[in-house]
C-alpha positions as CSV (number, residue, x, y, z in Angstrom):
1,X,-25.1,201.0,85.8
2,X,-25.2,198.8,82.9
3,X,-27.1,201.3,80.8
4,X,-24.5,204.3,82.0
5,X,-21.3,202.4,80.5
6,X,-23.1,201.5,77.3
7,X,-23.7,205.2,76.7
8,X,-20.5,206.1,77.9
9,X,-19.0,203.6,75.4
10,X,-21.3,204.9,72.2
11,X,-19.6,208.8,73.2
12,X,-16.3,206.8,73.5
13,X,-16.6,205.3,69.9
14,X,-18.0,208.7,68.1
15,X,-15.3,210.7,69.3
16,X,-12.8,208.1,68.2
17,X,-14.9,208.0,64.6
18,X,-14.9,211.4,64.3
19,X,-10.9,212.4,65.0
20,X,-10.2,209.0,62.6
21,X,-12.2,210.7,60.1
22,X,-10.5,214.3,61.1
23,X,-6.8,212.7,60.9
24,X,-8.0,210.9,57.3
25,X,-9.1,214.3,56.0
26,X,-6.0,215.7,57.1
27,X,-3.8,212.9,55.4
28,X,-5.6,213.6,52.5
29,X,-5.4,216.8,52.3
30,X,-1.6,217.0,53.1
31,X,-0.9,214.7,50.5
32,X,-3.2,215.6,47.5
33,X,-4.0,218.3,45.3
34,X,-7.5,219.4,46.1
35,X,-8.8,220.2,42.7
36,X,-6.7,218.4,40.7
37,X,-5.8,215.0,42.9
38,X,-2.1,214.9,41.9
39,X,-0.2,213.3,44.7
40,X,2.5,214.9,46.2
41,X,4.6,211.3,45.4
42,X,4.0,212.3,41.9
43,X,5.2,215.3,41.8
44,X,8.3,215.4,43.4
45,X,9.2,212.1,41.5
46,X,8.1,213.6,38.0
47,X,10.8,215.2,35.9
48,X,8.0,217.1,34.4
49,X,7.3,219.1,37.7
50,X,10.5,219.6,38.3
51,X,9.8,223.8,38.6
52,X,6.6,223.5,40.6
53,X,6.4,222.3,44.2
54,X,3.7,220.5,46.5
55,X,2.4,223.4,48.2
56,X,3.0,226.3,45.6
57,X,0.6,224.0,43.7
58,X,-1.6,223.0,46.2
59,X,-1.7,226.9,48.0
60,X,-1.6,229.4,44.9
61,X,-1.8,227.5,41.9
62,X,-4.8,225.1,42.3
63,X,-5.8,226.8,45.4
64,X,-9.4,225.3,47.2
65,X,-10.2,229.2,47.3
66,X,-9.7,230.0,43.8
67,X,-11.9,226.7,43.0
68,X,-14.5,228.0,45.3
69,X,-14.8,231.5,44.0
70,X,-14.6,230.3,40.6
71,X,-18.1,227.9,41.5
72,X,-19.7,230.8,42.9
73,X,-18.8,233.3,39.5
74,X,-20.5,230.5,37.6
75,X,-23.7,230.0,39.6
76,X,-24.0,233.5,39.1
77,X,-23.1,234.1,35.4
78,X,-25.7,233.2,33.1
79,X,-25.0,230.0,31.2
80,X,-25.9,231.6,27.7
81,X,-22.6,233.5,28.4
82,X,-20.5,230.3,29.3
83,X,-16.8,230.9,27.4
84,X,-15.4,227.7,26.1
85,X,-13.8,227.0,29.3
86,X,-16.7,227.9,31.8
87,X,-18.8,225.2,29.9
């Protein structure tokens, strides 16, 4: 019996680990650029991005898509052709 709850306690404590660490991602992720790590604070507070907002940045401008395809053209480019901003 002793052995049972012990297990059943290691389970208990993963699952609680692993929607902590879900629910910090999210936090994250709700709060901060992805490619860029601009708060959200900062922006709405910044006269300077007073035309751009949280999630037009976060969804079209800086979008984790655009970053990802933008890895995968340069893994496949050669590096000899590198532009100044690819390098």
């Amino acid at each position: 019996m002793f052995l049972f709850n012990m297990i059943g306690g290691l389970i208990l404590d993963t699952f609680t680990h692993i929607r902590d660490e879900k629910d910090r991602r999210n936090s994250i992720y709700s709060s901060e650029v992805f490619v860029s790590g601009i708060t959200r604070n900062s922006i709405e507070e910044n006269p300077k991005y007073r035309y751009i907002t949280f999630s037009r940045l976060n969804e079209e401008d800086q979008s984790v898509w655009k970053y990802l395809y933008f890895i995968i053209y340069l893994r496949t480019k050669d590096s000899d052709e590198y532009t100044g901003v690819e390098r």
